[in-house]
KENUTI-407367 format. One record per residue (C-alpha): residue in three letters; x, z negated, y negated. Coordinates in Angstrom, 2 decimals, padded with zeros to 5 digits. Example, Ala and Ser with C-alpha at 12.3 -4.5 7.8 and 13.67 -1.06 7.14 Angstrom:
ala:012.30:-007.80:004.50
ser:013.67:-007.14:001.06
END
This chain:
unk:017.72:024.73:-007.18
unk:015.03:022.27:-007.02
unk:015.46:018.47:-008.07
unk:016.28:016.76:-004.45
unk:015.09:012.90:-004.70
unk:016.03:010.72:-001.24
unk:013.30:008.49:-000.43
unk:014.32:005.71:002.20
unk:011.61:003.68:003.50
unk:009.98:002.39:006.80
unk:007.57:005.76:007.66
unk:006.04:007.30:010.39
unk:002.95:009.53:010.68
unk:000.20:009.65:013.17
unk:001.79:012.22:015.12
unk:005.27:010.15:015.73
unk:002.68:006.93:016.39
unk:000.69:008.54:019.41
unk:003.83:009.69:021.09
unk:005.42:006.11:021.25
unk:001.93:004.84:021.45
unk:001.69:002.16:018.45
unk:001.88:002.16:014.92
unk:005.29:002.45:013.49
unk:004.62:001.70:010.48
unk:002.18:000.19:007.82
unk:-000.48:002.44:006.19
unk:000.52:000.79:002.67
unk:003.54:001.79:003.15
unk:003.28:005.56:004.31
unk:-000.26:005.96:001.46
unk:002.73:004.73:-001.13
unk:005.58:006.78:000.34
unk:003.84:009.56:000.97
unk:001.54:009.82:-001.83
unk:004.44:009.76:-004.12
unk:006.23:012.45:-002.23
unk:003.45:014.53:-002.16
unk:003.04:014.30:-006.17
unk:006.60:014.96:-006.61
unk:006.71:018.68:-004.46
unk:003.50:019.28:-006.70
unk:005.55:018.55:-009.93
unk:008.52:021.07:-008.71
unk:010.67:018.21:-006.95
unk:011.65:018.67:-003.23
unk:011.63:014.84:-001.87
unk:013.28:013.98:001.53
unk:011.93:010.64:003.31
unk:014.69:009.04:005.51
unk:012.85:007.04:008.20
unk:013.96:003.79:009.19
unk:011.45:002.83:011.89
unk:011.01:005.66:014.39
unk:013.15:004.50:017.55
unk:016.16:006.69:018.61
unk:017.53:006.55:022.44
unk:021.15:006.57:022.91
unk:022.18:010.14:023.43
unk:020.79:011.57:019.72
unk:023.77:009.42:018.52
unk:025.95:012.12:019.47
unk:023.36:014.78:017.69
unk:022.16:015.86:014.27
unk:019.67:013.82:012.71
unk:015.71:014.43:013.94
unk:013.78:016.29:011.24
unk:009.93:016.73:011.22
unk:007.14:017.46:008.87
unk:004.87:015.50:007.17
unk:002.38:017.37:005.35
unk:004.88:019.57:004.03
unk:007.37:016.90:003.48
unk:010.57:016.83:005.36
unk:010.92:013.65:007.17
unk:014.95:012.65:008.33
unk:014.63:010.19:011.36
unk:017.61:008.05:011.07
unk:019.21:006.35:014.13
unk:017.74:003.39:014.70
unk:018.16:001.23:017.80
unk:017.78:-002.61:019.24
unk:015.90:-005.07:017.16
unk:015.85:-007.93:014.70
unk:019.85:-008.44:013.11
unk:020.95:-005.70:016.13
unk:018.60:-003.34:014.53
unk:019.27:-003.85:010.71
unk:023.05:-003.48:011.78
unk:022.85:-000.32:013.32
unk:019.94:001.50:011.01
unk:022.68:000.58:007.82
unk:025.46:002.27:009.49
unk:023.28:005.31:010.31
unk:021.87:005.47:006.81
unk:025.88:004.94:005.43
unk:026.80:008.42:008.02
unk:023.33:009.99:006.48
unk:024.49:009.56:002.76
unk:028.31:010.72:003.93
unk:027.34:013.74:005.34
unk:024.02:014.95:003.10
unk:023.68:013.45:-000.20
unk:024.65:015.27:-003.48
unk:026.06:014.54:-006.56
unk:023.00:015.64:-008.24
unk:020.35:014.21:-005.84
unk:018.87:010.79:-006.87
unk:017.96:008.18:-004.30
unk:015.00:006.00:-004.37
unk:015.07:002.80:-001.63
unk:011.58:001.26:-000.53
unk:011.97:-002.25:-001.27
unk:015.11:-004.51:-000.59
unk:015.57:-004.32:002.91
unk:019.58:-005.86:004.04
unk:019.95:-002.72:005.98
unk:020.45:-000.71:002.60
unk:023.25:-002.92:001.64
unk:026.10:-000.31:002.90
unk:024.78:002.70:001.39
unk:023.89:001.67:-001.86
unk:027.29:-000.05:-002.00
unk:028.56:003.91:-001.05
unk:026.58:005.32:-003.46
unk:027.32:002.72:-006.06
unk:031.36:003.96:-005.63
unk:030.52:007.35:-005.77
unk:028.54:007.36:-009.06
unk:024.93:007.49:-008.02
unk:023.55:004.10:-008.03
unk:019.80:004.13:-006.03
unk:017.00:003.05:-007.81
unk:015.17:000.23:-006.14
unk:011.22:000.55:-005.51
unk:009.97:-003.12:-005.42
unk:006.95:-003.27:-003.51
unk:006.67:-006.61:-002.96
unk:008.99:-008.54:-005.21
unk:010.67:-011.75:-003.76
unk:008.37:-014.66:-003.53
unk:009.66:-018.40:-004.57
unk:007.13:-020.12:-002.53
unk:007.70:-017.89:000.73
unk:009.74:-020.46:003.40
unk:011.94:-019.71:006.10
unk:014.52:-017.09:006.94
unk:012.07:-014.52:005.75
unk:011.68:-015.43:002.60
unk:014.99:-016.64:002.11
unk:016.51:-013.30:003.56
unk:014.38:-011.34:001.10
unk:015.52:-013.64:-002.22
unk:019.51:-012.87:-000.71
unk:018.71:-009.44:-000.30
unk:017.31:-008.25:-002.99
unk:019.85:-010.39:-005.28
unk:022.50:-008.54:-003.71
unk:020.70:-004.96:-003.71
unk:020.07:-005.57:-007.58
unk:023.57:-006.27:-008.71
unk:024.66:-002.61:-006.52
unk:022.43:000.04:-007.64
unk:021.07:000.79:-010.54
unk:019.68:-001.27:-013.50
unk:016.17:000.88:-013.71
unk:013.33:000.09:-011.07
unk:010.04:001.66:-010.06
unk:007.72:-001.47:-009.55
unk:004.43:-001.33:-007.95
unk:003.01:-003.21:-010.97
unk:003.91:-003.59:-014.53
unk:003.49:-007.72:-014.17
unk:006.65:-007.38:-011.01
unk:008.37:-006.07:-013.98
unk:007.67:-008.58:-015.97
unk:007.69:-011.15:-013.36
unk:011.33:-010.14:-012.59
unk:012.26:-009.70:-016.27
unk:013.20:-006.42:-015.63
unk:014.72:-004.47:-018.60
unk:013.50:-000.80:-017.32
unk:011.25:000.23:-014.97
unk:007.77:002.09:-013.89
unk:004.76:000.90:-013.13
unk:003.70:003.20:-009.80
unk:000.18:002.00:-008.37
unk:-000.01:004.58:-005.99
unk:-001.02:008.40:-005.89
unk:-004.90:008.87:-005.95
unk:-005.13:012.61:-005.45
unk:-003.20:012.32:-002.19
unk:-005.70:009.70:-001.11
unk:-008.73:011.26:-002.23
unk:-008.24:014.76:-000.45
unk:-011.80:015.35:001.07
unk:-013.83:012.93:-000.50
unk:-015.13:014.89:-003.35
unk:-019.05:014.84:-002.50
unk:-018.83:011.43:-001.28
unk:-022.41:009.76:-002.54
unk:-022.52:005.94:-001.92
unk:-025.68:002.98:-001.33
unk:-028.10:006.26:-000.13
unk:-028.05:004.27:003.96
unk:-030.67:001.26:004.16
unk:-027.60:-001.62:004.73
unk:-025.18:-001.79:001.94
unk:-021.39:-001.30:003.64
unk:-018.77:-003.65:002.61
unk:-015.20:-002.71:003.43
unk:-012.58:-005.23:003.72
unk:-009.08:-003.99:004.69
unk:-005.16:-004.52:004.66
unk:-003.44:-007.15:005.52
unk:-005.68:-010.24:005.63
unk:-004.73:-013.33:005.53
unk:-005.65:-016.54:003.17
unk:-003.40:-015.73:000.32
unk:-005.12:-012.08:000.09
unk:-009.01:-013.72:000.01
unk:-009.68:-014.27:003.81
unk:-011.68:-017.36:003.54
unk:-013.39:-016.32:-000.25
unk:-014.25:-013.46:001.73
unk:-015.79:-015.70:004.68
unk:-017.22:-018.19:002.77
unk:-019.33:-015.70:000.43
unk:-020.87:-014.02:003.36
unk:-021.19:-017.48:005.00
unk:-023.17:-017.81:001.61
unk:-025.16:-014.40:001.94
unk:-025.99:-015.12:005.32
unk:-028.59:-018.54:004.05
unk:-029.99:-016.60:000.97
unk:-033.13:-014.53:000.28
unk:-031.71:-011.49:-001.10
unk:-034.06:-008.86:000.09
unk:-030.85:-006.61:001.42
unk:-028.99:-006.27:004.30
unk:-025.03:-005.96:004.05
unk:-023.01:-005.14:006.82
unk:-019.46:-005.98:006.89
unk:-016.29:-003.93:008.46
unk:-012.74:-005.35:008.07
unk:-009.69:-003.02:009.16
unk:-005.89:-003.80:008.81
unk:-003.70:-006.15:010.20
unk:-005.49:-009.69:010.63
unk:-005.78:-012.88:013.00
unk:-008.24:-011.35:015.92
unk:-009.07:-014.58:016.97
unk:-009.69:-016.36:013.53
unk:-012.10:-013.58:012.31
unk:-013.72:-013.66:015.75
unk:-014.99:-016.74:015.73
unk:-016.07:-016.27:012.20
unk:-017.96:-013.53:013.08
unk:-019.78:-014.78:016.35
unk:-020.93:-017.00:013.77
unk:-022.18:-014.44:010.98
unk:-023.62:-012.02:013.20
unk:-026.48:-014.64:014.16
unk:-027.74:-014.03:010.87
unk:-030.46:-011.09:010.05
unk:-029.56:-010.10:007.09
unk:-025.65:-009.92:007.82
unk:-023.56:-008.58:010.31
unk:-019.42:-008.57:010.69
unk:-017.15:-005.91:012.45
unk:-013.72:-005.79:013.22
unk:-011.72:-002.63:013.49
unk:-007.93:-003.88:013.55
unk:-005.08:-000.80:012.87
unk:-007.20:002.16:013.16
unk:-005.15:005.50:013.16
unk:-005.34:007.15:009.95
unk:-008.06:009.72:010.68
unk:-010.07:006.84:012.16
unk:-009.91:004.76:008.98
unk:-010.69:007.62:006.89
unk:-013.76:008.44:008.76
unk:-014.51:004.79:008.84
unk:-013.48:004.77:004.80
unk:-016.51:007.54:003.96
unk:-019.33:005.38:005.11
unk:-018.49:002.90:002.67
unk:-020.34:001.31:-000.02
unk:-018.10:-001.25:-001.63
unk:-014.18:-001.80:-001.13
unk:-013.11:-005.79:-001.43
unk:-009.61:-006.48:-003.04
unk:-009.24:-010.26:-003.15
unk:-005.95:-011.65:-003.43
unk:-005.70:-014.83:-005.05
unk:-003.89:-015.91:-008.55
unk:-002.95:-019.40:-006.80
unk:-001.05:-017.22:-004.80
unk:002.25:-015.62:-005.92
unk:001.59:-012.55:-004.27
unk:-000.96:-012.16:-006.39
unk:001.81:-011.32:-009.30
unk:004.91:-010.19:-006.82
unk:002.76:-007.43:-005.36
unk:000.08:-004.89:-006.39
unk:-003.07:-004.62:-004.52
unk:-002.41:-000.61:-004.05
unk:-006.03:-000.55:-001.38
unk:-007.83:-000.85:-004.89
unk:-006.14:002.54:-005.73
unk:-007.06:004.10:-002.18
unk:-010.76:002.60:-002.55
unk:-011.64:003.99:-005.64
unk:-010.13:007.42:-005.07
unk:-012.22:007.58:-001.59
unk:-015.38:006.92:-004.11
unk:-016.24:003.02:-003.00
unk:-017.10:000.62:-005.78
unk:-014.07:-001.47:-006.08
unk:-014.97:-005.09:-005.89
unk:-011.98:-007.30:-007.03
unk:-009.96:-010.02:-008.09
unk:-008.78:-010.13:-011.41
unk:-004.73:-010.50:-010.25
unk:-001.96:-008.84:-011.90
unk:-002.55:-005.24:-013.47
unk:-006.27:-005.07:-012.06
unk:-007.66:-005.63:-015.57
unk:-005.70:-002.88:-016.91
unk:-007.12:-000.51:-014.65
unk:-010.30:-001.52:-014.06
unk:-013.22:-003.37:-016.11
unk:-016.84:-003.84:-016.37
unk:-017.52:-000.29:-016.86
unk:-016.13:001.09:-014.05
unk:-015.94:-001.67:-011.15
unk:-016.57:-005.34:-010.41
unk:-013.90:-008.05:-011.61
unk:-014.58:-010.99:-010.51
unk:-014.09:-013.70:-013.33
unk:-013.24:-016.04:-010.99
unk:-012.36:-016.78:-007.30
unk:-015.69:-018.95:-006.46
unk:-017.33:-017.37:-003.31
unk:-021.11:-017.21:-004.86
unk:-019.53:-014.75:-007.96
unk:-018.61:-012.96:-005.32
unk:-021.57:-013.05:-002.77
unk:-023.63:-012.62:-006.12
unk:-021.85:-009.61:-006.81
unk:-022.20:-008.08:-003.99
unk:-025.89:-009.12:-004.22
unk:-026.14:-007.53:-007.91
unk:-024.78:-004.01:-006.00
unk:-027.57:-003.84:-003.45
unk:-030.27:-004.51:-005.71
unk:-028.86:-002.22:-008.28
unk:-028.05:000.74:-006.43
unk:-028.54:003.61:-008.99
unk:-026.05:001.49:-011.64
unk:-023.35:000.74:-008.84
unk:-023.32:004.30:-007.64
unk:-022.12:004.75:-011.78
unk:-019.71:002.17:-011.80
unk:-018.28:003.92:-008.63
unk:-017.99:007.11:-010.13
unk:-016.44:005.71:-013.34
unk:-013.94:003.93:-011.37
unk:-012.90:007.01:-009.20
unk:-012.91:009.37:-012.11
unk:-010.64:006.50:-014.23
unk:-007.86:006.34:-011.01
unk:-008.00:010.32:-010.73
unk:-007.07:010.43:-014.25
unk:-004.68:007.65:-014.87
unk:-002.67:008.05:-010.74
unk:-003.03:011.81:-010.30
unk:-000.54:013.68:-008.47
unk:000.21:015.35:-011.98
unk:000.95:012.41:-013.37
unk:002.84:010.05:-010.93
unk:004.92:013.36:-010.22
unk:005.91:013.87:-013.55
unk:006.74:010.70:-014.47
unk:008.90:009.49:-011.38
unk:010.80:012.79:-012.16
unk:011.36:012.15:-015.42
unk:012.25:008.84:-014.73
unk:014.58:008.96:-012.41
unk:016.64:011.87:-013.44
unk:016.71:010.56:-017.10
END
């Protein structure tokens, strides 16, 4: 019988998204969840994803749980119903009846961040001897006010004294940040995000294509971002740039930014908020450069890992980043762009430095994608979550 690892988390797919017509879920989130999933079938594992976000109506109460695919992964839908407290409420009981009726004494359980709604079955599986392992995403921020960010510092405090005493981490610096006796660092599954971008051959189109995508907001390099191509825009550089930024962003602030930029010749701004996946990924091939600019003022520079940079130099960009957390132990001079500091002329003459230097950024490119192939392959991440958590 195959190793059986339960992976709760807040995942959809495309195909769940057009039928209710919106995105149910974050791409971060499903490239992690997924990606990881995927790596551990390869490795001989067969993972289960309980979904937490995919609205139930009132009658599949009184039926068995809705199972799909994803890829080939199986995908549980638990019940989930009403919103905000309502909704936590009733998504813990169903994942409580879901542990009850399905878990095994020899599965292991893995929990996507520190959400209150896990509070009832990890307490459950705490009694019964099989203690979940956290996955800390995003760890819980000091300087993050209201109920949010106090609800998250409650939570997880809670969810940490109830299952188990190992973590996975999305960065070894959240480890370290936490003081965390045991855990593993998982950036993110490369293979998974690099299917069909093998021959991908960047800087060959006249304009150099900048990518900037995620969630952007100040703390993650919205206005270093602006202000460099504010900067670009006024200089003699003898290259054109043109600039997309996809995600999850304020329309209306980037907007006006961009009415702005786009009177320039040399420069130009898009915005393509929440594309669907095969959108972005068409979007993601005619890419030059992938920006990664969270900020070390920040603390979610150090609670959180930027996991695009894994996803933009599998798809073959040049990563472009900030040097924040474990970025410097992935990448270097030799096979990206680390910005030594957060000043928006490094960064506009970076980007500068790549158009007028095609044939050695096309290198640092491949360097970069060969380097995250290696290092968060399928093979590997598979492996050692396996190992890990059955240990």
């Amino acid at each position: 019988m195959k190793l059986r690892i339960i992976y709760v988390a807040p995942v959809s797919n495309d195909e769940i998204n057009r039928l209710w017509g919106v995105r149910l879920d974050a791409p971060a989130v499903r490239n992690k969840v997924l990606g990881v999933c995927h790596a551990l079938k390869l490795s001989g594992a067969a993972p289960v994803i309980v979904s937490t976000v995919v609205p139930s109506r009132v009658r599949q109460l009184f039926q068995p749980a809705r199972v799909h695919k994803a890829g080939e992964i199986d995908v549980v839908e638990a019940f989930t119903f009403g919103r905000r407290v309502w909704k936590r409420l009733i998504v813990g009981l169903s994942l409580l009846v879901y542990a009850m009726r399905s878990i095994r004494s020899e599965d292991r359980v893995i929990l996507y961040n520190f959400f209150p709604e896990y509070t009832l079955v990890a307490l459950y599986l705490r009694l019964v001897g099989l203690p979940a392992i956290i996955d800390i995403e995003d760890a819980p921020r000091t300087d993050e006010d209201g109920l949010r960010g106090f609800s998250n510092r409650v939570s997880f405090s809670v969810l940490r004294r109830i299952c188990a005493s190992k973590y996975i981490t999305a960065s070894a610096s959240i480890g370290r940040s936490l003081r965390l006796e045991e855990f593993l660092p998982v950036y993110g599954v490369s293979s998974y995000l690099a299917a069909n971008y093998e021959t991908k051959r960047g800087f060959v189109q006249e304009d150099v294509r900048v990518l900037f995508g995620g969630g952007i907001h100040p703390e993650t390099g919205r206005e270093l971002f602006l202000d460099a191509i504010k900067l670009l825009s006024k200089r003699e550089t003898g290259a054109r740039f043109e600039f997309v930024v996809s995600g999850r962003f304020d329309e209306d602030h980037l907007s006006k930014a961009a009415a702005k930029i786009n009177r320039s010749a040399t420069v130009s701004l898009s915005l393509r908020p929440n594309l669907p996946l095969d959108e972005y990924r068409a979007l993601a091939t005619s890419m030059d450069i992938g920006l990664s600019l969270k900020l070390s003022v920040s603390q979610i520079g150090v609670t959180t890992f930027p996991s695009k940079i894994i996803e933009i130099a599998a798809m073959g960009m040049l990563v472009c980043a900030t040097a924040v957390g474990d970025v410097p132990l992935l990448f270097n001079a030799k096979n990206a762009i680390v910005l030594k500091s957060e000043d928006p002329a490094e960064l506009a003459s970076a980007l500068v430095w790549a158009a007028t230097h095609r044939d050695d950024a096309r290198r640092l490119a491949a360097e970069g994608r060969k380097t995250v192939l290696r290092d968060c392959s399928s093979e590997v991440v598979g492996r050692k979550v396996i190992d890990f958590v059955f240990e």
